[in-house]
C-alpha positions in Angstrom: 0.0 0.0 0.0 1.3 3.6 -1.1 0.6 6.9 -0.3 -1.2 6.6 -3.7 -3.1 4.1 -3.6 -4.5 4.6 0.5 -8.5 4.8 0.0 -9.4 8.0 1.9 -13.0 9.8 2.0 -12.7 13.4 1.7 -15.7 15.1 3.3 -16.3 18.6 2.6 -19.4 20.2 4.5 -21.5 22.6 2.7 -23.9 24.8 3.6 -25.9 27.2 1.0 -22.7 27.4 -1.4 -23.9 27.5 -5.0 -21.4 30.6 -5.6 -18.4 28.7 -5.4 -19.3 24.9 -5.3 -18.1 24.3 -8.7 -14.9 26.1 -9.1 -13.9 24.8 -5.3 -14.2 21.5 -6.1 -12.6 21.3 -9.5 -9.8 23.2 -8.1 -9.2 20.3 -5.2 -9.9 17.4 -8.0 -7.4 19.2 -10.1 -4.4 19.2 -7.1 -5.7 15.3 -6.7 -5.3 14.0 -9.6 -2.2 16.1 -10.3 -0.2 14.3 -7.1 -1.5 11.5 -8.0 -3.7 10.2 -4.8 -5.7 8.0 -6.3 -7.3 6.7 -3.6 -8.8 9.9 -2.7 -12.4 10.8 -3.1 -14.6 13.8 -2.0 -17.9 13.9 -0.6 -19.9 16.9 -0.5 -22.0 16.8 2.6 -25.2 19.3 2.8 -26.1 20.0 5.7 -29.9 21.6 5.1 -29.1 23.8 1.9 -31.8 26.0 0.6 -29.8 27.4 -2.4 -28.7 25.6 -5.5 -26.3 23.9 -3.5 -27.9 20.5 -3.9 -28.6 20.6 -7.4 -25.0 21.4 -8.1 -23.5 18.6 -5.9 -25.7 15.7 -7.6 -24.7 17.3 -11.1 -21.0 17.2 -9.9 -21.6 14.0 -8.6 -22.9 12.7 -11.9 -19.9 14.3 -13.8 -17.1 13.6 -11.8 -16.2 9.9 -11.3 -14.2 10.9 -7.4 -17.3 13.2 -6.4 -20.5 11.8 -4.5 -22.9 13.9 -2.9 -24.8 13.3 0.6 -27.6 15.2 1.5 -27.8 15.4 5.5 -31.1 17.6 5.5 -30.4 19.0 8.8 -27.9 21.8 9.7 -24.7 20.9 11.4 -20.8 20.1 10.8 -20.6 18.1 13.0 -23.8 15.9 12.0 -22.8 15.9 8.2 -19.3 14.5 8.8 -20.9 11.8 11.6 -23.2 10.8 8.7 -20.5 10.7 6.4 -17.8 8.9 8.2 -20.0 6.4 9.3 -21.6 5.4 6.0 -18.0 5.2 4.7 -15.9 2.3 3.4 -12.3 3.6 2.7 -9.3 3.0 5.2 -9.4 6.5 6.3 -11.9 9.8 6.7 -10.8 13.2 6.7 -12.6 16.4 6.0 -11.6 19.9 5.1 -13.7 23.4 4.6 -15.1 24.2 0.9 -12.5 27.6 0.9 -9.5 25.3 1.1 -8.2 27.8 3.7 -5.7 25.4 4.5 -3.4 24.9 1.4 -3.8 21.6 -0.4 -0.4 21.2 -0.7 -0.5 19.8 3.1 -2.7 16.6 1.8 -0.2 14.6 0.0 1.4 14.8 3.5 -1.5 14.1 6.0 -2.0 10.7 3.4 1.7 9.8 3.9 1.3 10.1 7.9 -1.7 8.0 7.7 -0.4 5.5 5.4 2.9 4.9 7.9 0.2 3.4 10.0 2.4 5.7 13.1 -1.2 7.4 13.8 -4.8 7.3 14.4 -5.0 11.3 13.7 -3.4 14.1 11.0 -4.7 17.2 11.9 -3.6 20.7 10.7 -2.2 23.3 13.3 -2.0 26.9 12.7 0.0 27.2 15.9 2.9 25.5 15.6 6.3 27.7 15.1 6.4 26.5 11.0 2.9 27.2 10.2 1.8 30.2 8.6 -1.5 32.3 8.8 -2.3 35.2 6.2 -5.3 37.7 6.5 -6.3 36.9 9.8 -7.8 40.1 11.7 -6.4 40.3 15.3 -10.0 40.0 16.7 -10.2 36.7 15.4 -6.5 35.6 16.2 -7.0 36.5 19.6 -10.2 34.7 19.6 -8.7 31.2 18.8 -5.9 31.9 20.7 -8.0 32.2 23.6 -9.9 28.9 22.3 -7.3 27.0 22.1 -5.4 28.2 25.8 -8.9 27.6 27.4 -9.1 24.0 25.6 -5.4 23.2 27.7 -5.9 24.9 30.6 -9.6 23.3 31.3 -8.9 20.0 29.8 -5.2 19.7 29.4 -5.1 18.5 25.8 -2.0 18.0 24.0 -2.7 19.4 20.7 -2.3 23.1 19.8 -5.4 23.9 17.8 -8.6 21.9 17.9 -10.8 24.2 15.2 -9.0 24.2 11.7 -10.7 22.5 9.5 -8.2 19.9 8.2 -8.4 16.7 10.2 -8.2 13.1 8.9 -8.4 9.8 10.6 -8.2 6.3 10.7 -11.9 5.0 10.0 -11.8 2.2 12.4 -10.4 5.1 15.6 -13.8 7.0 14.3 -16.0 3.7 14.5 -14.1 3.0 18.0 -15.1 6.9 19.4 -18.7 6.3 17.8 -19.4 3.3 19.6 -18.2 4.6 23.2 -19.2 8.3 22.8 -21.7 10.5 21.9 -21.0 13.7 19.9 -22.1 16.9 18.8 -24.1 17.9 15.6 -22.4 21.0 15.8 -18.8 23.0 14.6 -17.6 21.8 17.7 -17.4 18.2 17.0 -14.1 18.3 15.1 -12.8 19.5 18.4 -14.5 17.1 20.7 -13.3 14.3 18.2 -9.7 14.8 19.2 -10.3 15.2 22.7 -12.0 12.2 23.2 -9.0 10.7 21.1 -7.0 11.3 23.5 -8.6 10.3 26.1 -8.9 6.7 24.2 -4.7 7.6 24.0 -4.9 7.4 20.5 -2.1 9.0 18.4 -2.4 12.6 16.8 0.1 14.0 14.8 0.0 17.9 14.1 1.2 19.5 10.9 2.0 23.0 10.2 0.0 24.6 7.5 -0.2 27.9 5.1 -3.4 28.8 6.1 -5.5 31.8 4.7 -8.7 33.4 6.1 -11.7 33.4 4.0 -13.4 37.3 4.9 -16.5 35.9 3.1 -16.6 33.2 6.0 -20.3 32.7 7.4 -18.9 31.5 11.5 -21.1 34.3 13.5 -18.0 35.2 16.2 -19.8 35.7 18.9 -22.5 32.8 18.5 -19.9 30.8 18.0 -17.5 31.7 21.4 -21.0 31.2 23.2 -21.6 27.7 22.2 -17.9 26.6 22.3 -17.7 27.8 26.0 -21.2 25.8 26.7 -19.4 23.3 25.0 -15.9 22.7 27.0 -18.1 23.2 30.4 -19.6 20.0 28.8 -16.9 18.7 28.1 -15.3 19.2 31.5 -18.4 17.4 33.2 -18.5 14.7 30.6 -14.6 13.9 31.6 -15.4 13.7 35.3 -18.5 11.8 35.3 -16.3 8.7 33.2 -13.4 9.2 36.1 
C-alpha cells in the first residue's frame, strides 16, 4: 500500500454554497489528480441547503467519477461528517472546509502520515512555530488563541489547535469513538473528536500549515465563542463523570 493508492474519504461540509461549489471542487480534484492520490475521493455533505447547492452537488456528482454527494437535510458540521464517516468504506476519513483555507499542498502529506500506519489522527495546526496564517484580523487571532489556551488549561489537551478544518483519521479510531461516545451535531465536534481521542490515548500527529482566512466566512463570532464555552463546560463534566 502507497501513499497513492491509501483509500481516503474526503468530506467537505457545505452549507448554501452555489457561488463557489463548482470552481472549489474542481480546483481540489485538479491538485488530486495532479499528485496522484488516487485513492482519494470527495464527498460533498449538505447539511440543510436551501440554495442551489444541492442541485450542483448531484450534477458534480454525476460528472465527476471521485465526487458523490450526501444530502444530510439537517444543519450541522458536525452531523454531516458523523453521517459521512459512518456510511464510509475507505481505510481512512478526513474532511476539510469548501474555501480550502488550509493549502492543499498539506494533503499529499497528511496521506503519507496516515499510510505509515504511526497514527490514528493528522490534523492541521495553525500554531505550531512553521505554520503560517495570512489575513487573519487580530479580533479573530485572539479569539482562537484564547480557544485553544482555554481547551489546555480546562482540559489539558496535548494538541495546539482543535478548530481548523483539516483533520483526517483512521476510519476504524472513528467507529471506536462512535461506539463509546456520543457527539455533537455542531462546529464543535471536530474538536471534541480529538479530545475524546486522547482520552482513548490514540495517536495525533500535528502539521503545520499555510493557512488563509476566508473574509467571506459565514462563523457568527460571537454565537460561535457562546456555544464553544457551553461546549468545553460540557466537556469538563462529561470527563469527570467517566473518572
Amino acid at each position: 500500500m502507497s501513499p497513492e493508492t491509501l483509500s481516503l474519504d474526503l468530506v467537505i461540509p457545505v452549507y448554501n454554497e452555489e457561488s463557489q461549489l463548482d470552481a472549489c471542487v474542481a480546483r481540489a480534484l485538479k491538485f488530486i489528480a495532479a499528485e496522484g492520490l488516487a485513492g482519494v475521493r470527495l464527498i460533498i455533505a449538505d447539511n440543510g441547503s436551501t440554495d442551489k447547492t444541492k442541485d450542483l452537488g448531484k450534477a458534480l456528482a454525476r460528472r465527476e467519477e471521485k465526487v458523490s454527494y450526501l444530502q444530510v437535510g439537517k444543519k450541522g458540521v458536525g452531523l454531516a461528517l458523523k453521517t459521512a464517516w459512518s456510511r464510509s468504506t475507505a481505510e481512512c476519513v478526513g474532511y476539510m472546509d469548501l474555501d480550502l483555507a488550509t493549502d492543499l499542498k498539506h494533503l499529499p502529506e497528511a496521506v503519507s502520515s496516515l499510510e505509515s500506519g504511526l497514527f490514528d489522527f493528522v490534523v492541521a495546526s495553525r500554531r505550531l512555530p512553521q505554520s503560517e496564517v495570512v489575513g487573519r484580523s487580530a479580533l479573530r487571532t485572539f479569539t482562537s488563541w484564547g480557544f485553544n489556551t482555554l481547551l489546555r488549561k480546562t482540559l489539558q489537551v496535548g494538541f495546539s489547535d482543535g478548530m481548523c478544518g483539516f483533520k483526517f483519521l483512521k476510519r476504524e479510531a472513528f467507529n471506536a469513538l462512535s461506539e463509546r461516545y456520543i457527539f455533537t451535531d455542531d462546529w464543535f465536534f471536530a474538536t471534541e473528536i480529538l479530545i475524546k481521542a486522547e482520552w482513548e490515548s490514540m495517536t495525533i500527529k500535528e502539521i503545520p500549515v499555510r493557512w488563509t482566512d476566508d473574509p467571506s466566512s459565514k462563523v457568527r463570532l460571537l454565537e460561535t465563542i457562546s456555544r464553544y464555552l457551553g461546549d468545553i463546560r460540557r466537556m469538563k463534566q462529561e470527563r469527570g463523570s467517566a473518572r
